[in-house]
N, C-alpha and C positions, 0 to 999 in steps of 0.2 A: 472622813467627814471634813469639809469644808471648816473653817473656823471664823472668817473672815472674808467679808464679801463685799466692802466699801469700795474696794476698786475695782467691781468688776462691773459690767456697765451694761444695762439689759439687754441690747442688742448680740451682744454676743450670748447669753443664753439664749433667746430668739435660735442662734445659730446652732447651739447645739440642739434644741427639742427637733427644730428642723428637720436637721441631719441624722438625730436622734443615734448621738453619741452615747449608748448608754445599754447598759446591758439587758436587753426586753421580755428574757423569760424571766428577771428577777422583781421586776415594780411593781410596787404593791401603795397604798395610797396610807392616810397616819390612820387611818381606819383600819389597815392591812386589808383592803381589798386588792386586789388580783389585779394589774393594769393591762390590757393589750391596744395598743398605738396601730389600728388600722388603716388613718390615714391622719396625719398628722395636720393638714386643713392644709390652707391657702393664706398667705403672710400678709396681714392687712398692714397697709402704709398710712391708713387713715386713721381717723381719731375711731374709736371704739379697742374691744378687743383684738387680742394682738395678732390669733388664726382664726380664720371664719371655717365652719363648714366641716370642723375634724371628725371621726370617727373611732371612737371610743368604746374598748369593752370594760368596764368594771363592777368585778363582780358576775353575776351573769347576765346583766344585761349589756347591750350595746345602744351607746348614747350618740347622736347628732347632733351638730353644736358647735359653740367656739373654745377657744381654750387661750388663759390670760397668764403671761410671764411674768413673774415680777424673784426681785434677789429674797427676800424675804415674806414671812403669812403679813404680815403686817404691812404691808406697802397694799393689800387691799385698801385697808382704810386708810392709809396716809393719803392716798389717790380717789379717794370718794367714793371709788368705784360700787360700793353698797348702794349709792341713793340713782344710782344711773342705769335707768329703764335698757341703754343700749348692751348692758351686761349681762341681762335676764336669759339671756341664751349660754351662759357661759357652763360648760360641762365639765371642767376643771381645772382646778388654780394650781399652775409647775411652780414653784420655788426651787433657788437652790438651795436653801438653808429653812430652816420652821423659823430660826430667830427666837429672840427674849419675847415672852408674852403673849404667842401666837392667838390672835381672838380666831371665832368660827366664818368661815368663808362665805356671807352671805347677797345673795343679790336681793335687788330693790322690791321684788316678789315674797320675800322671807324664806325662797328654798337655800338651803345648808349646801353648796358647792365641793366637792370629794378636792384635799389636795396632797398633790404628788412632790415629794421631795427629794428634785435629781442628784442631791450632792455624794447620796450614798448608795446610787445607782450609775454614777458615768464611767464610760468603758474604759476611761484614762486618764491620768492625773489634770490637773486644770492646767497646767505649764502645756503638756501633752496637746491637749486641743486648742489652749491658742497659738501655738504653732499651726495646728492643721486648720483653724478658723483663717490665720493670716493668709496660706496658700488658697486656703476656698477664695478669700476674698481677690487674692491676686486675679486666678484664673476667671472673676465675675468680672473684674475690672477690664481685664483685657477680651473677654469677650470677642472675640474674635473668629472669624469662620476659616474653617478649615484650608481653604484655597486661597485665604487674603494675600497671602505672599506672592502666588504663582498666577494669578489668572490678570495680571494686565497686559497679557500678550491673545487673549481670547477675543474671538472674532465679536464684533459687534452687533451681526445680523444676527450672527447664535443669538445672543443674549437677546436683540431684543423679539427673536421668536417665543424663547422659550418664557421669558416673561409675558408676553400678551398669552400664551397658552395658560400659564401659572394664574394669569388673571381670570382668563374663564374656569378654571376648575376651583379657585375660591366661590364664584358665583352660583358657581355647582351645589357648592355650600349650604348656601345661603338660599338656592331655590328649595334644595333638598328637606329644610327645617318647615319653609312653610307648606311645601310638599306632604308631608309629616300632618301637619297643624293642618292642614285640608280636608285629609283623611279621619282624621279625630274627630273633626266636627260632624262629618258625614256619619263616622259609626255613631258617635253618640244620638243625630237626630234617629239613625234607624232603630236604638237600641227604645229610643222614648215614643216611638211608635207603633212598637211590637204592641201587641191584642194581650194583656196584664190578665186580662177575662177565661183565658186559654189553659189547661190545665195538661199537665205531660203525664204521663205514667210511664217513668223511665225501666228499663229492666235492661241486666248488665252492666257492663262499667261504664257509668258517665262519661271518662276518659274517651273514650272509642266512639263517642259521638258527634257529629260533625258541629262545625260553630252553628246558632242558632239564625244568621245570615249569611248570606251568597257574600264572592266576594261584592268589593264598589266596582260599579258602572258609570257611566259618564253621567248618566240620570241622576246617580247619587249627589256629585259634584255640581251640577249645576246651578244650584242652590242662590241665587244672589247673596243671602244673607248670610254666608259662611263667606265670601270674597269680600263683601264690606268686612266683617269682622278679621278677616287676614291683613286688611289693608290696617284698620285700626291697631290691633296688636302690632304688626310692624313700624308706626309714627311715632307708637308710646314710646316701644323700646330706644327709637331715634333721639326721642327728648331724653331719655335719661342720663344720655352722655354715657363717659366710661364708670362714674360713679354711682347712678341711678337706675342702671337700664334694666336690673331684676325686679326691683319694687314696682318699676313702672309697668313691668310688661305683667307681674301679678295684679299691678290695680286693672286694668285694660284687662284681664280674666274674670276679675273680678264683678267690676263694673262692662258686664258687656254691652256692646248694641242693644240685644234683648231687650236688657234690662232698661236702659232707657228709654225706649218706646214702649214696653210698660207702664215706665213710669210717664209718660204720655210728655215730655218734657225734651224731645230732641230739639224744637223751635222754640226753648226759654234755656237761653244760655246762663241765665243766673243760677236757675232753680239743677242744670247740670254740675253747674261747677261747685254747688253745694253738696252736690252726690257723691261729685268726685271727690272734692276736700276732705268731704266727712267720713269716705270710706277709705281716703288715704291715712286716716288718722292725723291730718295736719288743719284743721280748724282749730284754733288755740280759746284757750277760756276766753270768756271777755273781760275778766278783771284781769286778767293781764297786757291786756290791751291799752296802749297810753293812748295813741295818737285818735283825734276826734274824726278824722274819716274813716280812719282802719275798725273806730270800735262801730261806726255807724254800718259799716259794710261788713263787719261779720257778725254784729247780732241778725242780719236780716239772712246772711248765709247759714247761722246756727239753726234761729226759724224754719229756713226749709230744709235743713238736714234734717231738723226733727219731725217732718210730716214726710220726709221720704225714708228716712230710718225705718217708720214702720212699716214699709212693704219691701223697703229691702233687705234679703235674706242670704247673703252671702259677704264674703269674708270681711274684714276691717284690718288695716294694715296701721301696725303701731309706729309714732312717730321715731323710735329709735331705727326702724325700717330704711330711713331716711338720711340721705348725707349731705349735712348743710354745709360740712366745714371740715379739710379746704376745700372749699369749691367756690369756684369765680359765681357773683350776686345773679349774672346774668345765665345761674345754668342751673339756681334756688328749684326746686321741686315745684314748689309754691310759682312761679311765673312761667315753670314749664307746661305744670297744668291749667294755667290761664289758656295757653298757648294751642293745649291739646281739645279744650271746650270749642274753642272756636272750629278747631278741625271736625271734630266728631260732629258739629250741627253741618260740617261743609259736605262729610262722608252721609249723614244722613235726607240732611235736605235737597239738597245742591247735586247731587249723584254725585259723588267725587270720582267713583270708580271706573265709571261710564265716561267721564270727562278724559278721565287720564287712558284709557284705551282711544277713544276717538283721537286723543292727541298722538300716539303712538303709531297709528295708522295713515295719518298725515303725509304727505308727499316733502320732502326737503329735510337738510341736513341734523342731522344731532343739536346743532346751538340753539335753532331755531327752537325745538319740541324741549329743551330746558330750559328756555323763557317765557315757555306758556304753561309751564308745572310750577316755575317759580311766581307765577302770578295767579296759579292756582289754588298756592299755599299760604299765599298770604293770609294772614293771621288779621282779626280785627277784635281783639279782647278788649272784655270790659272796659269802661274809663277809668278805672281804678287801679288796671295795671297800667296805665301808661306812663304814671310814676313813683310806682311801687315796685319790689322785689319781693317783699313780703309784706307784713302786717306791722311794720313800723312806720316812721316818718316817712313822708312822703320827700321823693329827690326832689333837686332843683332841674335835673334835666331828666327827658324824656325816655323811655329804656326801652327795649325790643324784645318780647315774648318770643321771638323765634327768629332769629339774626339768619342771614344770607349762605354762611357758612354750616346751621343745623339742618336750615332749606336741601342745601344742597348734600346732608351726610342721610335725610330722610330720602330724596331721589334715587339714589346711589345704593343705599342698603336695603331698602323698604320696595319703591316702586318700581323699579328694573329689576329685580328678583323674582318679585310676585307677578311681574309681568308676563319674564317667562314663563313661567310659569301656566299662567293663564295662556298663552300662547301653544306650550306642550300640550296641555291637558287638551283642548279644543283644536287643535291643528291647526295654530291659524300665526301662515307664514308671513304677514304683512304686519303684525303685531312683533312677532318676533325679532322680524328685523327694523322697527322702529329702535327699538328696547335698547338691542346690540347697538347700532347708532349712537344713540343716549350716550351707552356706558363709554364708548371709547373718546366722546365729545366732552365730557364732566372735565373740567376742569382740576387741576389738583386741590387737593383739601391741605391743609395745614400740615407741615414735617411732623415727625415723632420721634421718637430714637430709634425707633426701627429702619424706618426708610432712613434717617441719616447716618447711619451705621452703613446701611447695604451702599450708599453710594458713596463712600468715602474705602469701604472695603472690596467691595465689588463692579461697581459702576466706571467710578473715577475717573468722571465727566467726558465718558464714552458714549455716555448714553442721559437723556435728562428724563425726569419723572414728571412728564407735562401732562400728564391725566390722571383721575382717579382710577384709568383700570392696570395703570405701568406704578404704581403705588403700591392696588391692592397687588400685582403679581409679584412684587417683592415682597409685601409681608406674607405672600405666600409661600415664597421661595426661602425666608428665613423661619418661619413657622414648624415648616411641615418638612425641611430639607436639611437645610443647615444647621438647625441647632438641634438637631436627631441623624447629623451626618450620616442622611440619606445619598450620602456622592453618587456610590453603585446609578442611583435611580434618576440622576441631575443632570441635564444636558451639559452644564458646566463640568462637572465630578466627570463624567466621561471623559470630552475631550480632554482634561487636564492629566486624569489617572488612567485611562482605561481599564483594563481588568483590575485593577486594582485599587478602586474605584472603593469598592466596601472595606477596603480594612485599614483604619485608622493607624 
């Protein structure tokens, strides 16, 4: 048992639930429930709980959720965490120690949270793993790919083959999903058109009986309003950046097309962006509201939340859903969705879809067909976002719903994907090779640590990354190759190792 835990500093627990330093058939939670760690989550860097997404059995059930670190039960409440709607997902509180006093583990909902205390479950003394924490860290620090030492004698035409290849098979990707999201749409309309009036009288096993429709046909597909709707879910996901793009691409599920031409309100950009607010869960009280135009423009937003609430029938996304912080002002939920109203009335009035295939089909280079998408994208949101980020004071200078830079990350991911897309499904080679055009013309998007790693370890100014698609082929080349030292399978791993290529 632990006795003393002042110096130990939560990052390094972090490290070990991780790694999950700790012996698994023995953890049992101070309830002595049963624990089994099926997937230990995804390491949020952000403000909220500390794993998103973990999988948990305790007891006999199995739970989905987050799970929150802390040295002691009591650094619950030292940390607020009790009154913070963003911890109502949380499925178990690790400690190393219970501590003096331990109160019960509650979130902001009043459910009683199971917790688990590692200090009489770790596989080896604490001295023990921070040794083996200091070497994890080492070997995260140097990061480094397997070939870094040996490969600045590699041909440069190699490389820049295999990366424009690596680039199209990312896009592969990415056609593939919406690919996926095509076919859904399609089953689901056949599935809401089947004859309900129809009665079966089954005999033998249900099992052995073929599905209730043929496969899809191009008939299926044709559909206009399942390509608007691909286009739209692909824009949301766009705005949401690396922090928002699950919430976004659920509001955008949520809120579909359908739904607002239902709600007969595609051509009232106000009475949209109330739908969409209201069902993001990010309309704020108006007593919380200081400033006199923010309160004047969301009582009249609340108003028509509250007469399209009542026909709308699908989900509500809670504002802990939401990542305000850190995140740069210009990337707020709240001005993305400004950003995205203006779009969906462009996708549904304006044919967005139609516009962007005619431009694809166009005669002349790639640069040209991304300056008539980027002026297709323009945004022209309310007057209210023009110097607003959110529901506070108004700036003194002017801000941008959707900057040059997300323009061109929605081109890029959204509409050269789906384009292919549309291009396969219908055979149509003039589309396609607009599309290709495009992606090899895109310009580079902003470095990451990805691409500055690859060209600092593999590149090393042999080769420059002057487009979005010698970008994407590197983060595809360290994705899916290098950091799963796929060598054996790597144009590089070959020439370097040959047969010997797979064995570390």
């Amino acid at each position: 048992m632990v006795k003393r835990t002042l110096n130990i500093h939560e990052r390094f627990l972090r490290h070990i639930w991780s790694r999950q330093y700790v012996e698994p058939v023995a953890l049992k939670t101070t309830e002595n429930q049963a624990v089994r760690v099926l997937d230990v989550g995804r390491l949020n860097t952000d403000s909220g709980p500390d794993f998103r997404n973990a999988v948990i059995r305790i007891g006999r059930a199995t739970y989905y959720g987050d799970v929150e670190i802390h040295r002691t039960v009591a650094d619950w409440r030292h940390h607020q965490h009790f009154s913070d709607p963003r911890y109502n997902k949380v499925i178990l509180h690790v400690v190393l120690e219970r501590g003096s006093n331990p109160a019960p583990t509650l979130v902001s909902s009043g459910r009683n949270v199971p917790v688990l205390v590692l200090g009489q479950f770790l596989s080896e003394s604490i001295r023990s793993l921070w040794q083996k924490a200091i070497l994890d860290d080492r070997a995260l620090l140097r990061n480094r790919i397997r070939c870094s030492d040996q490969n600045q004698f590699v041909d440069p035409e190699l490389l820049k083959g295999w990366i424009r290849h690596l680039a199209v098979e990312r896009l592969e990707l990415k056609l593939r999903r919406f690919d996926e999201r095509l076919r859904e749409l399609a089953q689901v309309q056949l599935l809401a058109v089947h004859d309900r009036r129809s009665r079966w009288r089954v005999q033998g096993n249900p099992d052995d009986l073929p599905p209730p429709h043929a496969e899809l046909t191009l008939k299926n597909l044709v559909n206009r309003e399942f390509w608007d709707q691909l286009l739209y879910e692909g824009v949301m996901e766009c705005l949401g950046y690396s922090k928002n793009q699950e919430p976004f691409l659920r509001l955008a599920r949520a809120v579909t097309l359908q739904e607002v031409r239902v709600q007969r309100i595609e051509n009232n950009e106000e009475a949209l962006q109330a739908l969409l607010l209201g069902a993001a869960g990010l309309l704020p009280k108006l007593k919380t509201v200081k400033d006199k135009e923010s309160r004047l423009f969301v009582r009249r937003l609340t108003n028509e939340w509250r007469t399209r609430k009542k026909v709308y029938r699908s989900a509500i996304l809670h504002p802990a859903d939401w990542q305000f912080f850190p995140t740069r002002p210009a990337n707020f939920p709240t001005l993305r969705i400004a950003a995205a109203t203006s779009l969906v009335r462009t996708i549904l009035c304006d044919d967005l879809f139609r516009r962007i295939i005619e431009i694809l089909k166009r005669p002349g280079d790639g640069s040209s067909g991304i300056q008539s998408l980027r002026t297709l994208l323009a945004v022209r949101p309310l007057p209210f976002w023009i110097n607003h980020y959110g529901f506070e004071n108004a700036l003194s200078k002017p801000v941008h719903s959707l900057g040059p830079e997300r323009t061109d990350a929605v081109i890029a991911n959204a509409i050269i994907p789906l384009s292919l897309l549309y291009a396969r499904t219908f055979k149509d080679r003039v589309v396609r090779g607009g599309a290709l055009r495009l992606f090899e013309s895109m310009p580079p998007a902003a470095e990451n640590s990805i691409t500055l790693m690859m060209q600092k370890q593999l590149l090393k100014e042999r080769l420059l990354l002057s487009s979005v698609s010698a970008q994407q082929g590197v983060i595809q080349l360290y994705k899916f190759y290098c950091r799963e030292e796929r060598c054996a399978e790597c144009d590089v791993g070959v020439a370097l190792f040959g047969g010997a290529a797979g064995r570390v």
